[in-house]
BAVEX-411761 format. One record per residue (C-alpha): residue number from 1; x, y, z. Coordinates in steps of 0.5 Angstrom, whole numbers, padded with zeros to 4 digits, m for minus. Example, Ala and Ser with C-alpha at 12.3 -4.5 7.8 and 13.67 -1.06 7.14 Angstrom:
% BAVEX-411761
+------+-------+-------+-------+
| minu |     x |     y |     z |
+------+-------+-------+-------+
|    1 |  0025 | m0009 |  0016 |
|    2 |  0027 | m0002 |  0014 |
+------+-------+-------+-------+
//
This chain:
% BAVEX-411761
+------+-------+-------+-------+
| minu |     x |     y |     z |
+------+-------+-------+-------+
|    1 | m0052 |  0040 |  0044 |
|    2 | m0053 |  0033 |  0047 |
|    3 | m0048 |  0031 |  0043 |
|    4 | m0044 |  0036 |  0045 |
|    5 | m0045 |  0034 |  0052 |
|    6 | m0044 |  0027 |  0051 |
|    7 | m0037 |  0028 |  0048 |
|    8 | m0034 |  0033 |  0054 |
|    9 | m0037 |  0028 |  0059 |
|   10 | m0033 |  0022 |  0055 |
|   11 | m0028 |  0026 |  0055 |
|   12 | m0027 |  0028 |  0062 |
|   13 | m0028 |  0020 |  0063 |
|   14 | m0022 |  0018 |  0059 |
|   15 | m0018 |  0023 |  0063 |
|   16 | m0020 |  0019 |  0069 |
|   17 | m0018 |  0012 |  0067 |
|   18 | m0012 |  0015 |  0066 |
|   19 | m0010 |  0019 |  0072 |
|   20 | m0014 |  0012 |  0075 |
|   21 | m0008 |  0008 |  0071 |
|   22 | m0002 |  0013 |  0073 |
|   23 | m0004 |  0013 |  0081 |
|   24 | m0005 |  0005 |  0081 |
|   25 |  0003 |  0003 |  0080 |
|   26 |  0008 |  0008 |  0081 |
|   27 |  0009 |  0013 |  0086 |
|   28 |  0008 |  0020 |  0082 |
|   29 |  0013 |  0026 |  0081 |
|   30 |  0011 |  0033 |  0085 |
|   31 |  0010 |  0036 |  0077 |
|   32 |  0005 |  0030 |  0077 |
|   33 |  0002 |  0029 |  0083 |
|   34 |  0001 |  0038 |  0082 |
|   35 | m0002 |  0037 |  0076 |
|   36 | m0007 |  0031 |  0078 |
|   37 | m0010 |  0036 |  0084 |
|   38 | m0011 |  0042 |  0079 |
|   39 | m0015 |  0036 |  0074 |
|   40 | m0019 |  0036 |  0080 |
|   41 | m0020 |  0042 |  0082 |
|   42 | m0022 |  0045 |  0076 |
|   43 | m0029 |  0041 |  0075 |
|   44 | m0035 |  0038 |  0079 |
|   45 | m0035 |  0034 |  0073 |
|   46 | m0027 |  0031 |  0073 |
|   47 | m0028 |  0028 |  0081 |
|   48 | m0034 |  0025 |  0079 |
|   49 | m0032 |  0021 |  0074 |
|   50 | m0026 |  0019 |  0077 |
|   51 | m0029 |  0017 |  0083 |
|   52 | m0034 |  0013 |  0078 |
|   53 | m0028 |  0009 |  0076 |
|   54 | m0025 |  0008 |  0083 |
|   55 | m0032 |  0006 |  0085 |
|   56 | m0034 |  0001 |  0080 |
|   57 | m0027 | m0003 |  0081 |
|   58 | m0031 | m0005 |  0087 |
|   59 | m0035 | m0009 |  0083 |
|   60 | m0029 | m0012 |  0079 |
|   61 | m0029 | m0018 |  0084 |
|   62 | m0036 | m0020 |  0083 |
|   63 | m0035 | m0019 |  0075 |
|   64 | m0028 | m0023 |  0075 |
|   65 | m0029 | m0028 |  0081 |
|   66 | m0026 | m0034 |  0077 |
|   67 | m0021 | m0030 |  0074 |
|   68 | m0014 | m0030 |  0077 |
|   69 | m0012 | m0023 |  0075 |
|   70 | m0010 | m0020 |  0082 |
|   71 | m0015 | m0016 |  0083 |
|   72 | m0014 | m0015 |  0090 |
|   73 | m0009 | m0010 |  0090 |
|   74 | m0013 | m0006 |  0085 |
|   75 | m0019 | m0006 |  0089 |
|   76 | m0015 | m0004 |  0095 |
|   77 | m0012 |  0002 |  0091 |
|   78 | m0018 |  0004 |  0089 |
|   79 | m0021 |  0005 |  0095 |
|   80 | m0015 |  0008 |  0098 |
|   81 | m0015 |  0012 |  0092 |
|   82 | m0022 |  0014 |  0094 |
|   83 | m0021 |  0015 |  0102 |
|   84 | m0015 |  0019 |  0100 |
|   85 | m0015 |  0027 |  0099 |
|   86 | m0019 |  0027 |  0093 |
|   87 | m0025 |  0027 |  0097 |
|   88 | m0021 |  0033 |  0102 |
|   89 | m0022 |  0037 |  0095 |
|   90 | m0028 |  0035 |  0093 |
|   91 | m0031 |  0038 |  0100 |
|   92 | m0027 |  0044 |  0099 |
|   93 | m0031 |  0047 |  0093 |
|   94 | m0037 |  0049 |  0098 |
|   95 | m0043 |  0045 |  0101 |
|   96 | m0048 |  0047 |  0095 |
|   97 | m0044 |  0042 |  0090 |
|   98 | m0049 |  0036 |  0090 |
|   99 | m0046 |  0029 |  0092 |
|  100 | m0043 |  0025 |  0086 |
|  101 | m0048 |  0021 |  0082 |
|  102 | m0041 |  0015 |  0083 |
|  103 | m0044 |  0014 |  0090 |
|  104 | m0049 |  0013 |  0090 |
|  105 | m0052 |  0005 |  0090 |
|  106 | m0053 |  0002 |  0083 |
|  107 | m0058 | m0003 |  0081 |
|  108 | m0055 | m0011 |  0082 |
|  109 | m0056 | m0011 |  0075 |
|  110 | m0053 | m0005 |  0072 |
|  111 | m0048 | m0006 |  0077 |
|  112 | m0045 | m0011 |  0074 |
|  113 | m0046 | m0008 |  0067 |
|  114 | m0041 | m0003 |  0069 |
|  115 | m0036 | m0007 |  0072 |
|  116 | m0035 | m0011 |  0066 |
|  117 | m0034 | m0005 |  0062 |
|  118 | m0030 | m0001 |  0066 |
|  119 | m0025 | m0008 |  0067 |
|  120 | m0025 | m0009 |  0060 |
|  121 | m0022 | m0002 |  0060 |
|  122 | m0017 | m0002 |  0065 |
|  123 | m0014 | m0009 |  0064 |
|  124 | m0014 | m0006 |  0056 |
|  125 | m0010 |  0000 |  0059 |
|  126 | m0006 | m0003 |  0064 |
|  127 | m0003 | m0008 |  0058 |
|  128 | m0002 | m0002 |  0053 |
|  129 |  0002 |  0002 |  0059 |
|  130 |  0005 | m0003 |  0063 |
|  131 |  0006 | m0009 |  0057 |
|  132 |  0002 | m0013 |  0060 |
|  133 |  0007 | m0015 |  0066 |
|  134 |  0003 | m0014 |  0072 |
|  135 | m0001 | m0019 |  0070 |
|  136 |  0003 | m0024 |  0065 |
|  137 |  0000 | m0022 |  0058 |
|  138 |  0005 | m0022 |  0053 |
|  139 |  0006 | m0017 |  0048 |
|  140 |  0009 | m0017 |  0041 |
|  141 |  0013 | m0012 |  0037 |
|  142 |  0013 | m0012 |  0031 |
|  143 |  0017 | m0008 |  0026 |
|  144 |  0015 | m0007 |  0018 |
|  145 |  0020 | m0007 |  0012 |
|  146 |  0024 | m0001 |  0012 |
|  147 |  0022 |  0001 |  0019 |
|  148 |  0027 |  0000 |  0025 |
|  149 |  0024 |  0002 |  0032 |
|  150 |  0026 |  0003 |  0039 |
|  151 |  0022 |  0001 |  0046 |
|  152 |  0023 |  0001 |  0053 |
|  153 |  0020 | m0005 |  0057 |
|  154 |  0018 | m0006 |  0064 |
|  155 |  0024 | m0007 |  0068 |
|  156 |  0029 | m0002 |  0065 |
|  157 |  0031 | m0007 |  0059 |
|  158 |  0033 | m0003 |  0052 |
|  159 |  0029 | m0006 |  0046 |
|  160 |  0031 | m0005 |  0039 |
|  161 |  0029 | m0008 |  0033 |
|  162 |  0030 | m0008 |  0026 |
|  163 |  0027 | m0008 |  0020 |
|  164 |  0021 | m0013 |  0018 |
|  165 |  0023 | m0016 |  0026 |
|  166 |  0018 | m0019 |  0031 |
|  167 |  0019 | m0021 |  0038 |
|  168 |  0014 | m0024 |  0043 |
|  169 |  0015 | m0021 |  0050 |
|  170 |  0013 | m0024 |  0056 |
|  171 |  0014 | m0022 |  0063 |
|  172 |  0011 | m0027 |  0070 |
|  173 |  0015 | m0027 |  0077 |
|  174 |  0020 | m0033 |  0076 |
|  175 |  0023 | m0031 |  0069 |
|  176 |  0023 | m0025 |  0062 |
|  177 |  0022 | m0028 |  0056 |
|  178 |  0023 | m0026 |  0049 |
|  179 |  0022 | m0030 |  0043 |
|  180 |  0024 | m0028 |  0037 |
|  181 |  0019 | m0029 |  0031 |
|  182 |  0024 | m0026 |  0026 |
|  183 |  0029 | m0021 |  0024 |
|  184 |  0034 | m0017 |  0028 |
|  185 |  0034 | m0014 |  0035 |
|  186 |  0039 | m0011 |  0040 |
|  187 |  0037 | m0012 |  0048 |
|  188 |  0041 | m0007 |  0052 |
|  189 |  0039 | m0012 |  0059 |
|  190 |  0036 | m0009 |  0065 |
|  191 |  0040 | m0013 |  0071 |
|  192 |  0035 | m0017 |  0076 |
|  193 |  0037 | m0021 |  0082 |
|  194 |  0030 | m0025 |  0082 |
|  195 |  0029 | m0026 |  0074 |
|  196 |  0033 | m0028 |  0069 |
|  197 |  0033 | m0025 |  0061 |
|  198 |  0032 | m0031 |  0057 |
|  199 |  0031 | m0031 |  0049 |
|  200 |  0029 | m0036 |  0044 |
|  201 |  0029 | m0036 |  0037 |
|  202 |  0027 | m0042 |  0034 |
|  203 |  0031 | m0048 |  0037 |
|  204 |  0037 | m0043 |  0039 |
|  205 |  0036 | m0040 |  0045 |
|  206 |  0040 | m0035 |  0051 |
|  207 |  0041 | m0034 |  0057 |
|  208 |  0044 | m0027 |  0060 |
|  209 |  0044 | m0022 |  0066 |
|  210 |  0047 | m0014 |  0066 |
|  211 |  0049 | m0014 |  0059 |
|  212 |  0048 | m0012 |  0051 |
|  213 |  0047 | m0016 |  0045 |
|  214 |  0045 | m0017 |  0038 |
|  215 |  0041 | m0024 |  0037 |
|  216 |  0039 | m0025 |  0029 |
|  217 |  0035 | m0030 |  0026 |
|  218 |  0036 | m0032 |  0019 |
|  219 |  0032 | m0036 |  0014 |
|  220 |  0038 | m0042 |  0016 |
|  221 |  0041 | m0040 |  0022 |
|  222 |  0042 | m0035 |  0028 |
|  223 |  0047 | m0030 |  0029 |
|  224 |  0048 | m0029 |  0037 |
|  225 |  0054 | m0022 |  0038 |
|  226 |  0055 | m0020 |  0045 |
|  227 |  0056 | m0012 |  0045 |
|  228 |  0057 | m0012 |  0053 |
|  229 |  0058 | m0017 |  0059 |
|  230 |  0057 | m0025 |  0058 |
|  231 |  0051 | m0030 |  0056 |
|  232 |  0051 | m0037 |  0055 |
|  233 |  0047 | m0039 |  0048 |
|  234 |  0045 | m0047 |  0048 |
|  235 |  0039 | m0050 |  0044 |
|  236 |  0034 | m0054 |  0046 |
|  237 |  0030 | m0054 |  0052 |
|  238 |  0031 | m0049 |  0058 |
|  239 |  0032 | m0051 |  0065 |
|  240 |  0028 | m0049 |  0071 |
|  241 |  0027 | m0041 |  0071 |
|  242 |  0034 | m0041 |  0076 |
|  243 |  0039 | m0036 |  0075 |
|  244 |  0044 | m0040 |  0078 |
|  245 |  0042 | m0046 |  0073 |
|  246 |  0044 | m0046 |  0066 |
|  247 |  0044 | m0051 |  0060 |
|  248 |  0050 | m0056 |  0061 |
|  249 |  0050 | m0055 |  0054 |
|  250 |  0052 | m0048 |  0054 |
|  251 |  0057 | m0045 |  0051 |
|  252 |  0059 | m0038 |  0055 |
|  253 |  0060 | m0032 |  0049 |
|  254 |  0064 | m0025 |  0052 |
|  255 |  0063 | m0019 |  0050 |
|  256 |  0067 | m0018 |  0042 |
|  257 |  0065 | m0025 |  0041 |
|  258 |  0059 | m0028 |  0036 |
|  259 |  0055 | m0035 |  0035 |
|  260 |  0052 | m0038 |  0030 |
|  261 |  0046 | m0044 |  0031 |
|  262 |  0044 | m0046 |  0024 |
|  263 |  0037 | m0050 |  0022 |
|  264 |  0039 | m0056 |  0024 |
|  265 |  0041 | m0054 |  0032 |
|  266 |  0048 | m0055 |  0031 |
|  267 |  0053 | m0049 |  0036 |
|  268 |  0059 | m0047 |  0033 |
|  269 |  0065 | m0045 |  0037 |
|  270 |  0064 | m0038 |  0039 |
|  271 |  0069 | m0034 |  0034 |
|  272 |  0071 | m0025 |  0035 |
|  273 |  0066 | m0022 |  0032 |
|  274 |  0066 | m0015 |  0029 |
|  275 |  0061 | m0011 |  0034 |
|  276 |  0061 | m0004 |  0031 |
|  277 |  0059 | m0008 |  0024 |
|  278 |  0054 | m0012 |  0027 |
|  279 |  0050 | m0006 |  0031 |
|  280 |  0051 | m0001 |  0026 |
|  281 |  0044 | m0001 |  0024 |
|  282 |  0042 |  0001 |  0030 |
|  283 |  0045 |  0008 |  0028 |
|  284 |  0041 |  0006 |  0020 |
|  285 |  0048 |  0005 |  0017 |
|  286 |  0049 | m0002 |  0014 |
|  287 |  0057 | m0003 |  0016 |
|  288 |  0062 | m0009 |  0012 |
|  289 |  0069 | m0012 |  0011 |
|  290 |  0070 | m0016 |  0006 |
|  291 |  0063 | m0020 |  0006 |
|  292 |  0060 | m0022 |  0000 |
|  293 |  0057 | m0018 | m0004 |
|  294 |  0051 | m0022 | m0004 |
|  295 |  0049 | m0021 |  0004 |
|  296 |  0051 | m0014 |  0004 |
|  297 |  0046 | m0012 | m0002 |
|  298 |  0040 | m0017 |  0002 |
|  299 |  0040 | m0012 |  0008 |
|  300 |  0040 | m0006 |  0004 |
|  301 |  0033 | m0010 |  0001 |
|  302 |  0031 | m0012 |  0008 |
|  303 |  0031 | m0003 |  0009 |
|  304 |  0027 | m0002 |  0004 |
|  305 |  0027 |  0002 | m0003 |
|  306 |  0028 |  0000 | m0010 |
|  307 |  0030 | m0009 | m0009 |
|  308 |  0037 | m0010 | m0011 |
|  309 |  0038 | m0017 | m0016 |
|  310 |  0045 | m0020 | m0018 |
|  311 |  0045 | m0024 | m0024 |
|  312 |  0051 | m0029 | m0022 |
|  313 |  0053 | m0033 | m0016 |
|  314 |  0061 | m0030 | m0018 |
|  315 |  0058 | m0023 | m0017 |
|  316 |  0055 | m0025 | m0010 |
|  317 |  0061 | m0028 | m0008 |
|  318 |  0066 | m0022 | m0008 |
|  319 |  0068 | m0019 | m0001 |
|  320 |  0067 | m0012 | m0001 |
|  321 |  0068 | m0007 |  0005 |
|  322 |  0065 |  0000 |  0005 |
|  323 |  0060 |  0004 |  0010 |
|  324 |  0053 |  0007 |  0007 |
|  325 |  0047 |  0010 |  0010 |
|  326 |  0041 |  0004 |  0010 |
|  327 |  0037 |  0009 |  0006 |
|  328 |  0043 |  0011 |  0002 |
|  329 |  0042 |  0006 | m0005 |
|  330 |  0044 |  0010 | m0010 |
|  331 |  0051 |  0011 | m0006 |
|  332 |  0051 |  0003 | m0006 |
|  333 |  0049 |  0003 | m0012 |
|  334 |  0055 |  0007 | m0015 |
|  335 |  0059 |  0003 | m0011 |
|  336 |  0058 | m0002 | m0014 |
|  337 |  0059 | m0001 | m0021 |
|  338 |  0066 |  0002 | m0021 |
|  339 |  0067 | m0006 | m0019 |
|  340 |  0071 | m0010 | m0025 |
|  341 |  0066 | m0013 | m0030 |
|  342 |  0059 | m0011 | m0027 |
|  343 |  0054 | m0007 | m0030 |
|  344 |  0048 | m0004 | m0028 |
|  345 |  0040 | m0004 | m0030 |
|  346 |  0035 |  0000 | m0028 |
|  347 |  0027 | m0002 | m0028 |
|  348 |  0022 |  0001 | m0024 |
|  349 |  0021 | m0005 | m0020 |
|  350 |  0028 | m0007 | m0019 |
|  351 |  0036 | m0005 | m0020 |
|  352 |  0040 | m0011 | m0023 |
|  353 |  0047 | m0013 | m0022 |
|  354 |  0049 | m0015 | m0029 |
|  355 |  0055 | m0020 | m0030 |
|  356 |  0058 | m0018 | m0036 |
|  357 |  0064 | m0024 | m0035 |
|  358 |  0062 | m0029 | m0041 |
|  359 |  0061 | m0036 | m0039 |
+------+-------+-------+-------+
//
C-alpha cells in the first residue's frame, strides 16, 4: 500500500512541474488555463505539490548563486504564481483542509537538498520544452539510417532532417546558430529583426533572414539550395552577430539557385538548381534528371533497405531520370535492369549491379 501511496504521490508531483513549467513562459489558452483550475480543484494533494514546486524555487537561488541561469525571473514567477489564485482556490475547499506541508519551513539543510533537486529537474524540463533557449543550451537533432524527422524550434523556425542527419542548434540573444554535423536538413527560417539565422557546416557557412533552404553536407563538399528568399553563403569566419553585417566574401544565392563549397573551402558560381529535386526527400521521394547513376543509388543507401553495390565505374557514370518512393528499391531496382548491359545479383546483404560490357 505504501508503494502505491508513493507512486500516486510522484505522480501527482510530475503533473505539477509540468503545470509549473507550462504557466512560467507562455500566456495560456482559456482551454489550458480551464484545464489547470480543474487540476487544482479536484485534490488537496495536487495544490500542494504544486505549491511545493513554486516554493522550493525559492531556495533556487541560494543553490545556484554562482550560476548565471536567470533565476531571477523564474523566482519571480514562482511567487507571482504562488500569490495568485491558486491560493483563492485552495481556501475555497473549506476551513477543515489542513495547510499544505510546502508552507511550512524546512530545515536549512534539507532546504537546500530540495532545491538542488527541484533545479536539476526544472533546468532538465525547460531544456526538453523550450531546447534549451531561455538559457543558451544547445540541443542536437539527430536522425538514424533510413529515418527522416521533423521538429519546430523556439522561434517558429521549421526543421527538417534527413536520413543519418545531425545538426547541433544553439539559440542566445544576439544570434540562432546551427551547426550541421552530417547529412541533409531544410530550414524553413522564422524572420526576426534582432537576430540572425546562421548555419555552419564544416567551413561553409550561411547566412539567411525569412527564407527556406536546403543545405547538404557530403563527404567532400556541401551543397546549398535556396527554395524561397535570399541567403548569402561564404567560408571561413563570420563577422560580429549583426544583421546589417555580412562576410565581404559572400556570395547572394536567390530562390531556384544552388552553391556548392568543396573540402577544400573553394565557393563555386551560384548556378539554377533544380529545387522540386532537391526537397523532394521531404515528401520521401527520391526525384533525378539525368545524374549519375551512382549518386542516385547512394541515396537510395542513405534510406536504408537492402544496400545497392555497382560493380563499374561506367555503370555509375550513366545519367538517369525517374521519380521513386525513398522505400521503394524494389521499383528502382527494376528500373535499373531494363538499362543496356546491366544485370542484376541478389544476396541477403546487398543487391549488385553487374557490368556485363567485356573489358
Amino acid at each position: 500500500m505504501g508503494n502505491e501511496n508513493h507512486a500516486v504521490r510522484s505522480a501527482i508531483a510530475q503533473e505539477a512541474l509540468d503545470w509549473f513549467v507550462l504557466n512560467r513562459g507562455r500566456i495560456l489558452s482559456a482551454e489550458q488555463r480551464a484545464a489547470f483550475g480543474a487540476w487544482l480543484k479536484s485534490s488537496p494533494l495536487h495544490v500542494e505539490e504544486y505549491l511545493k514546486t513554486a516554493a522550493m524555487s525559492r531556495s533556487l537561488h541560494q543553490a545556484v548563486d554562482a550560476m548565471d541561469i536567470g533565476m531571477d525571473a523564474l523566482i519571480a514567477e514562482a511567487r507571482a504564481e504562488e500569490n495568485s489564485g491558486v491560493i483563492s482556490l485552495w481556501n475555497r475547499r473549506g476551513p477543515d483542509v489542513p495547510e499544505p506541508r510546502a508552507r511550512r519551513l524546512l530545515r536549512p539543510r534539507q532546504a537546500l537538498a530540495m532545491a538542488c533537486a527541484v533545479l536539476l529537474v526544472l533546468v532538465a524540463a525547460v531544456w526538453m520544452q523550450r531546447d534549451g533557449q531561455r538559457f543558451g543550451v544547445a540541443r542536437e537533432f539527430v536522425t538514424a539510417h533510413g529515418e527522416q524527422r521533423s521538429w519546430l524550434l523556439p522561434d517558429g523556425t521549421g526543421l527538417n532532417l534527413n536520413s543519418d542527419s545531425a545538426v547541433i542548434v544553439r539559440y542566445n540573444k544576439r544570434e540562432r546558430l546551427i551547426k550541421m554535423e552530417r547529412g541533409q536538413a531544410l530550414f524553413r527560417v522564422a524572420h526576426e529583426s534582432q537576430r540572425r539565422f546562421r548555419v555552419v557546416a564544416g567551413d561553409a557557412g550561411v547566412i539567411a533572414v525569412g527564407t527556406q533552404f536546403d543545405v547538404w553536407r557530403r563527404p567532400d563538399s556541401t551543397l546549398v539550395t535556396v527554395v524561397e528568399g535570399k541567403v548569402a553563403v561564404f567560408t571561413g569566419e563570420a563577422p560580429l552577430p549583426a544583421l546589417a553585417v555580412l562576410p565581404s566574401q559572400a556570395l547572394s544565392v536567390s530562390a531556384g539557385e544552388q552553391v556548392q563549397i568543396d573540402d577544400h573551402s573553394r565557393l563555386a558560381r551560384s548556378a539554377a538548381a533544380n529545387v522540386q529535386q532537391t526537397v523532394a526527400w521531404v515528401q520521401h521521394q527520391i526525384a533525378f534528371d539525368r545524374r549519375p547513376l551512382g549518386d542516385v543509388a547512394e541515396e537510395f543507401n542513405r534510406d536504408g533497405g537492402t544496400p545497392i553495390v555497382i560493380q563499374s565505374e561506367r555503370l555509375r557514370a550513366i545519367p538517369i531520370t525517374g521519380v521513386f518512393s525513398e522505400y521503394d528499391t524494389d521499383s528502382f531496382v527494376a528500373f535499373i535492369s531494363r538499362l543496356d548491359d546491366v544485370a542484376i545479383e541478389r544476396t541477403p546483404d546487398h543487391i549488385l549491379i553487374v557490368d556485363k560490357v567485356k573489358k
